[in-house]
TORKOL-4160 file (C-alpha; in steps of 0.2 Angstrom, whole numbers, padded with zeros to 4 digits, m for minus):
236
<pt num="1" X="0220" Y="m0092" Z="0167"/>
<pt num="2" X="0234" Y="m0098" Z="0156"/>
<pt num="3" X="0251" Y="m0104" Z="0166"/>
<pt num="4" X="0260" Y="m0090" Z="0162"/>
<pt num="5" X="0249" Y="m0077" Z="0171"/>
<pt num="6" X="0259" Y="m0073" Z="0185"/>
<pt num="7" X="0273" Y="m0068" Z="0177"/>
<pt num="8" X="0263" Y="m0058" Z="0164"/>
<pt num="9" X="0253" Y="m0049" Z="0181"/>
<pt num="10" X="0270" Y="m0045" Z="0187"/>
<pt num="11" X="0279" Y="m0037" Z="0171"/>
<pt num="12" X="0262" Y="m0028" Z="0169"/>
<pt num="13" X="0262" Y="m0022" Z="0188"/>
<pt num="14" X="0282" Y="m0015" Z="0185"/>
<pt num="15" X="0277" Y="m0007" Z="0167"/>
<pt num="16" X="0265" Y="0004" Z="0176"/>
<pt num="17" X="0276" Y="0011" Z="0189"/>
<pt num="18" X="0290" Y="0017" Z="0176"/>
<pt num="19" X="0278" Y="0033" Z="0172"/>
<pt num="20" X="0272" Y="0034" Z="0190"/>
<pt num="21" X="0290" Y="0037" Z="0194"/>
<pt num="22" X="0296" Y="0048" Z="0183"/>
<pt num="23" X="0306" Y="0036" Z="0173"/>
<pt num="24" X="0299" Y="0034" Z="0156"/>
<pt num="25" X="0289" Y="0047" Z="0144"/>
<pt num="26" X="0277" Y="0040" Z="0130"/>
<pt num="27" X="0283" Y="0023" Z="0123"/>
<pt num="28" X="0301" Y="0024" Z="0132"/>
<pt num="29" X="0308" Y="0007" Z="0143"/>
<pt num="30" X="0301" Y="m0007" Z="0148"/>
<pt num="31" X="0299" Y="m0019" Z="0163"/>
<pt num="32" X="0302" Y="m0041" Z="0159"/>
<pt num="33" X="0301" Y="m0054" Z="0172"/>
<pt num="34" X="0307" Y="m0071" Z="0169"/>
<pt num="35" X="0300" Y="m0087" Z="0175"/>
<pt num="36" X="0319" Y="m0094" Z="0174"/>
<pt num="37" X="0313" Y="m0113" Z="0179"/>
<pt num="38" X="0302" Y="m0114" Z="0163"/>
<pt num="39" X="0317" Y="m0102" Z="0155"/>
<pt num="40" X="0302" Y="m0090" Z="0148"/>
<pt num="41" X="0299" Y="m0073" Z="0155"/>
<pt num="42" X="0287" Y="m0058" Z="0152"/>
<pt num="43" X="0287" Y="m0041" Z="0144"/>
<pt num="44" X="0280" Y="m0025" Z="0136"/>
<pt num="45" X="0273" Y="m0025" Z="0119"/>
<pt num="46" X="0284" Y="m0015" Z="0109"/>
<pt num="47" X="0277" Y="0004" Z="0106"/>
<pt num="48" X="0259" Y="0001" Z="0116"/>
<pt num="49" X="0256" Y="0015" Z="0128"/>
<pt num="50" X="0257" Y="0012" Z="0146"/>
<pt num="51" X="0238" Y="0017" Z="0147"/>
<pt num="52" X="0234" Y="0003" Z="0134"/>
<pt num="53" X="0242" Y="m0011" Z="0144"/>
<pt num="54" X="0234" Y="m0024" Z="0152"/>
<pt num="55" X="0242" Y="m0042" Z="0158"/>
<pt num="56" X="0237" Y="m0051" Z="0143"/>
<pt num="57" X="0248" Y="m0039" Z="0131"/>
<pt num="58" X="0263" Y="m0044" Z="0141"/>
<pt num="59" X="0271" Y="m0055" Z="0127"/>
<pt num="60" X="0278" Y="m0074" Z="0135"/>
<pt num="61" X="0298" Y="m0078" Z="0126"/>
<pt num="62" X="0309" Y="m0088" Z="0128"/>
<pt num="63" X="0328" Y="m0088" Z="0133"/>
<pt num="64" X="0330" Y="m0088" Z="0115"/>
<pt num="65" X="0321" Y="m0071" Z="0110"/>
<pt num="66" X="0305" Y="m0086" Z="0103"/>
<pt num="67" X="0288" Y="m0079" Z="0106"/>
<pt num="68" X="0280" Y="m0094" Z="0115"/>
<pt num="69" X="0263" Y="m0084" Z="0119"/>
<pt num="70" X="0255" Y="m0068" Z="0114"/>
<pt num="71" X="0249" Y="m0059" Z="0097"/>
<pt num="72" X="0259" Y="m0044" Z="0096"/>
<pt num="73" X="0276" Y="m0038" Z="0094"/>
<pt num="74" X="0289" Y="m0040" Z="0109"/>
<pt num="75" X="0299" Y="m0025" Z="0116"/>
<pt num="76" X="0311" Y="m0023" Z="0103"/>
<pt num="77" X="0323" Y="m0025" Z="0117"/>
<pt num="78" X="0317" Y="m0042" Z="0120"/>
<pt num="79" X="0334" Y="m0052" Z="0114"/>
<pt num="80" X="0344" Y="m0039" Z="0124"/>
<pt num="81" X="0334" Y="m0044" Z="0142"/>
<pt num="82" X="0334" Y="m0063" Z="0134"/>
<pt num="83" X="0355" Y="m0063" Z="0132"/>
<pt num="84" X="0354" Y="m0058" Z="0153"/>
<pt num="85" X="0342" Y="m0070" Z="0158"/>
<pt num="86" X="0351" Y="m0085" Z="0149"/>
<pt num="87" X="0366" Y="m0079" Z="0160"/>
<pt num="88" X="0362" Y="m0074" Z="0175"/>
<pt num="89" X="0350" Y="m0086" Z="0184"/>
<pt num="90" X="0347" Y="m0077" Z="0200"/>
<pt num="91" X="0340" Y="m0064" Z="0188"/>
<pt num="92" X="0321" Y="m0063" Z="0190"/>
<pt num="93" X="0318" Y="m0044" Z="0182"/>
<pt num="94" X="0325" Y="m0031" Z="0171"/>
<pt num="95" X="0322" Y="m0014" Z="0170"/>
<pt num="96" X="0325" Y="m0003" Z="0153"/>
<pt num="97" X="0321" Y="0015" Z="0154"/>
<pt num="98" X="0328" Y="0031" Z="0146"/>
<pt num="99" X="0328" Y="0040" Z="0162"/>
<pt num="100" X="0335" Y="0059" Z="0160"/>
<pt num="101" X="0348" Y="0060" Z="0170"/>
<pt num="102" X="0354" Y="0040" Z="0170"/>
<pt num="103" X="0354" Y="0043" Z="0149"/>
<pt num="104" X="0363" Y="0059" Z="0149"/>
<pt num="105" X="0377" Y="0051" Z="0158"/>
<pt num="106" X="0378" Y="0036" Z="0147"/>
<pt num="107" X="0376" Y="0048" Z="0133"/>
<pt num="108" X="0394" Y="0056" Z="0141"/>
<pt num="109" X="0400" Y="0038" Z="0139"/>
<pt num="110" X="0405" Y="0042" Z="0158"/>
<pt num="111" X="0402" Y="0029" Z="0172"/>
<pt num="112" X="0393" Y="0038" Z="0188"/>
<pt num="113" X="0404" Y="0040" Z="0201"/>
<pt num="114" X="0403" Y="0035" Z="0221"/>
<pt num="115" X="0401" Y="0053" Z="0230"/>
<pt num="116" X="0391" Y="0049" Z="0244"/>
<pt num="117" X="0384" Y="0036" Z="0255"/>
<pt num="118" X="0368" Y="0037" Z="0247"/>
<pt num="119" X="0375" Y="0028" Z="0231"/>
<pt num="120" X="0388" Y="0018" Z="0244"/>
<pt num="121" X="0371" Y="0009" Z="0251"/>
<pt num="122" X="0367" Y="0003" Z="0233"/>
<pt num="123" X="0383" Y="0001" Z="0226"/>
<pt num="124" X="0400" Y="m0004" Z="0230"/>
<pt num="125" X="0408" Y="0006" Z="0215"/>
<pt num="126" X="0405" Y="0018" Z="0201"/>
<pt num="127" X="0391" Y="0013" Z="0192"/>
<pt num="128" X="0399" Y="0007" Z="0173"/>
<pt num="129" X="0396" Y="0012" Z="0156"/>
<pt num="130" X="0396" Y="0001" Z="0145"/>
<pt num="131" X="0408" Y="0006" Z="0131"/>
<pt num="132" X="0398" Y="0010" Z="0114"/>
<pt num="133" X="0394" Y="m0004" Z="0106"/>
<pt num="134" X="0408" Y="m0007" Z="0089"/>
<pt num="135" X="0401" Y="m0005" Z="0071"/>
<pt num="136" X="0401" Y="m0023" Z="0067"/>
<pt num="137" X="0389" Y="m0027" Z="0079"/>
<pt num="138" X="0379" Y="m0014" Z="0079"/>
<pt num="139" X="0378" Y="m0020" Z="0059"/>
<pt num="140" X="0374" Y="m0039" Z="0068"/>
<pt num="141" X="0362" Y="m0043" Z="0079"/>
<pt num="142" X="0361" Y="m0027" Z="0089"/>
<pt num="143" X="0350" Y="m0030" Z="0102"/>
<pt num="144" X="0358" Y="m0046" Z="0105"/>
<pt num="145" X="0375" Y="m0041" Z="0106"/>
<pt num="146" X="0368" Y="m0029" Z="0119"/>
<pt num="147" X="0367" Y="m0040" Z="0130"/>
<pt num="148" X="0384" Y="m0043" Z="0128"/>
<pt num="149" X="0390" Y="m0027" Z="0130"/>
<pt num="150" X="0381" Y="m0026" Z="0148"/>
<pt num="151" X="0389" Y="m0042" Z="0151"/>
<pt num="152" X="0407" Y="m0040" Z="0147"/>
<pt num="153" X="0407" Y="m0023" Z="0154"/>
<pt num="154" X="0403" Y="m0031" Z="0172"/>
<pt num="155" X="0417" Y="m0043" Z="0167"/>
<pt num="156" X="0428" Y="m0032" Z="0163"/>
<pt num="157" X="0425" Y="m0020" Z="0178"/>
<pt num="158" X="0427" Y="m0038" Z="0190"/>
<pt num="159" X="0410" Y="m0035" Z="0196"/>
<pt num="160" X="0394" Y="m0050" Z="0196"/>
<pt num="161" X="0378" Y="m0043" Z="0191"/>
<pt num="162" X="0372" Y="m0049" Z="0210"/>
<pt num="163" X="0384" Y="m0034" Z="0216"/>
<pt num="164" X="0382" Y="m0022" Z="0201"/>
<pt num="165" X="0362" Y="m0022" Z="0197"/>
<pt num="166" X="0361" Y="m0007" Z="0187"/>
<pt num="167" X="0372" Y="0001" Z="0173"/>
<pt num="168" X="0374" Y="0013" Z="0158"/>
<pt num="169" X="0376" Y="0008" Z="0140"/>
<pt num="170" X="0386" Y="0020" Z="0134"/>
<pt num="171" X="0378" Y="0032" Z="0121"/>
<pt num="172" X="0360" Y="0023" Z="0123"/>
<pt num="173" X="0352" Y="0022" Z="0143"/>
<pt num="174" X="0352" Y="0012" Z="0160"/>
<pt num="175" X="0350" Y="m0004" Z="0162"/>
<pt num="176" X="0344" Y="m0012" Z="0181"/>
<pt num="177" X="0338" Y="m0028" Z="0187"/>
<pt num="178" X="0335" Y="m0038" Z="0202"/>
<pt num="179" X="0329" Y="m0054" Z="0210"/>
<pt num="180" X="0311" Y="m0049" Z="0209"/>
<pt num="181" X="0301" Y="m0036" Z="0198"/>
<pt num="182" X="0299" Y="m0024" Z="0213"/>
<pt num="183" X="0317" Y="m0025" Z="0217"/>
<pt num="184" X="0321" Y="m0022" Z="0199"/>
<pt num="185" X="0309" Y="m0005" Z="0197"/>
<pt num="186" X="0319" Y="0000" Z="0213"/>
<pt num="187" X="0335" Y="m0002" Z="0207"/>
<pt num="188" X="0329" Y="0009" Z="0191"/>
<pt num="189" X="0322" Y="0020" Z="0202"/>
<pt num="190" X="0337" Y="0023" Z="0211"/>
<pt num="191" X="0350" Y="0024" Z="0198"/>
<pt num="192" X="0341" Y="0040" Z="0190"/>
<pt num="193" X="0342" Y="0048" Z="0208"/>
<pt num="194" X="0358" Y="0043" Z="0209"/>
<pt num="195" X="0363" Y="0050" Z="0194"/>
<pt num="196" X="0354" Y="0064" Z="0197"/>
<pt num="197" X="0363" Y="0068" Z="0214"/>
<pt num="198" X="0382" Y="0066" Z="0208"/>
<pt num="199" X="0377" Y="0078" Z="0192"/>
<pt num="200" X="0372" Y="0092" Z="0205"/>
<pt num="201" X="0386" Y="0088" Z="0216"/>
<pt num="202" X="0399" Y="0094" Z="0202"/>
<pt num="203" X="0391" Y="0106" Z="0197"/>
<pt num="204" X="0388" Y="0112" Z="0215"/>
<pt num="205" X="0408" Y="0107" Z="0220"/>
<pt num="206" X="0417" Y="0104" Z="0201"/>
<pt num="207" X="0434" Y="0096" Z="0210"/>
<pt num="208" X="0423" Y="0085" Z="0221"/>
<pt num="209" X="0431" Y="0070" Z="0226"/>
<pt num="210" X="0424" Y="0051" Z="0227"/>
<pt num="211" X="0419" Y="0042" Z="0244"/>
<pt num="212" X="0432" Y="0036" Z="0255"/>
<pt num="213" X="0432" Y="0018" Z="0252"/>
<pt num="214" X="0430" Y="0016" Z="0272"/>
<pt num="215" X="0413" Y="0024" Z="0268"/>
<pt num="216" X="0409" Y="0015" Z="0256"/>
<pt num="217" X="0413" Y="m0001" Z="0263"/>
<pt num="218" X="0405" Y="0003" Z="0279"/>
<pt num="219" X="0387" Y="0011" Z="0271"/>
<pt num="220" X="0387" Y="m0007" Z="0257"/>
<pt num="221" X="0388" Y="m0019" Z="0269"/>
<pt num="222" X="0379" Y="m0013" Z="0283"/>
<pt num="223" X="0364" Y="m0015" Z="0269"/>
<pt num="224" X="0371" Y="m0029" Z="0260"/>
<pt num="225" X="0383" Y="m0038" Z="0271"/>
<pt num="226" X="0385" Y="m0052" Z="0280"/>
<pt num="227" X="0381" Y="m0045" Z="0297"/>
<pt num="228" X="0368" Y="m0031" Z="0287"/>
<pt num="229" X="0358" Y="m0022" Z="0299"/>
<pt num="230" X="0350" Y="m0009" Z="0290"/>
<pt num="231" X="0328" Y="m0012" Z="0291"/>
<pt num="232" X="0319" Y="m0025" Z="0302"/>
<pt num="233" X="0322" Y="m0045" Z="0303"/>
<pt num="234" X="0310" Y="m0053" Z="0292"/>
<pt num="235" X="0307" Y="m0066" Z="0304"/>
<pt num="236" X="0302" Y="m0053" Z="0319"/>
């Protein structure tokens, strides 16, 4: 068992779910989770089935986008994940699908808005899309520079990616992440329902308006807050 195995275990456990849940068809998305105190993490092969997978494929890079262990080809998303990890260090997982509804709003270059309590518990504002990326660096290092683009967007919007663990790249797909790989699959997971509930609401109610920000503040931080009492002590 070489010293990397847990992570690999781990990105190959959260690969396997994205078709399970309805989040990826064929080769589409894939899960990474980082070791970030050896500054290496784990993720899909690119264009290898889901059924093909097994730990060992999970390819080992570095915070660089370097191959450190493994024989085939990395996610071609692999330097986007990498640009993330580098800057984020709470970051332990990333999630990339192309999730119906979560792409066909960043496909409307429109961010997702707040219209219930649902997304309130998950988020404390709209969730961002990322403007499209500009010629010249869609010319440059492309995968690179879109780990930019997820980065300054959450700059831009004055959100951390500790608040905000999900977003849209404008004309591509969602994004999600968290401190662990389960947490990271759920965050995707959710995001596509979420997107999914605020496109039926205006088709259901097209003049809907956003959540009250007492709602939102309240449903957040009764989840997330500092006196959060949403689910059971984890010392009980």
């Amino acid at each position: 068992m070489n010293k990397y195995h847990n992570i690999q275990r781990a990105a190959y456990d959260g690969n396997m779910q994205l078709p399970k849940l309805g989040l990826v068809i064929f080769t589409f998305g894939n899960v990474s989770v980082a070791d970030q105190g050896k500054k290496v993490f784990a993720i899909k092969p690119s264009g290898v089935a889901y059924e093909e997978l097994t730990p060992e494929k999970m390819v080992i890079v570095d915070f660089g986008g370097s191959i450190i262990l493994g024989s085939m080809r990395p996610s071609s998303d692999t330097k986007t994940h990498a640009v993330l990890y580098k800057n984020c260090p709470e970051m332990i997982s990333i999630v990339h699908t192309h999730s119906t509804y979560a792409t066909a709003w960043a496909q409307s270059l429109r961010d997702i808005p707040n219209y219930g309590t649902t997304h309130a518990d998950h988020a404390v504002a709209d969730i961002p899309c990322a403007a499209p990326m500009e010629d010249g660096m869609i010319g440059g290092d492309y995968e690179y520079e879109t780990g930019l683009q997820i980065l300054n967007c959450l700059k831009e919007r004055g959100l951390s990616y500790k608040e905000m663990e999900m977003l849209l790249v404008g004309s591509h797909a969602p994004f999600a992440w968290g401190k662990s790989m389960e947490k990271a699959v759920y965050h995707a997971a959710v995001l596509e329902e979420l997107a999914r509930m605020s496109f039926l609401t205006e088709q259901i109610n097209p003049g809907v308006l956003r959540l009250k920000d007492a709602l939102i503040k309240k449903h957040f931080e009764r989840k997330h807050g500092k006196g959060a009492y949403y689910g059971q002590d984890s010392k009980a």
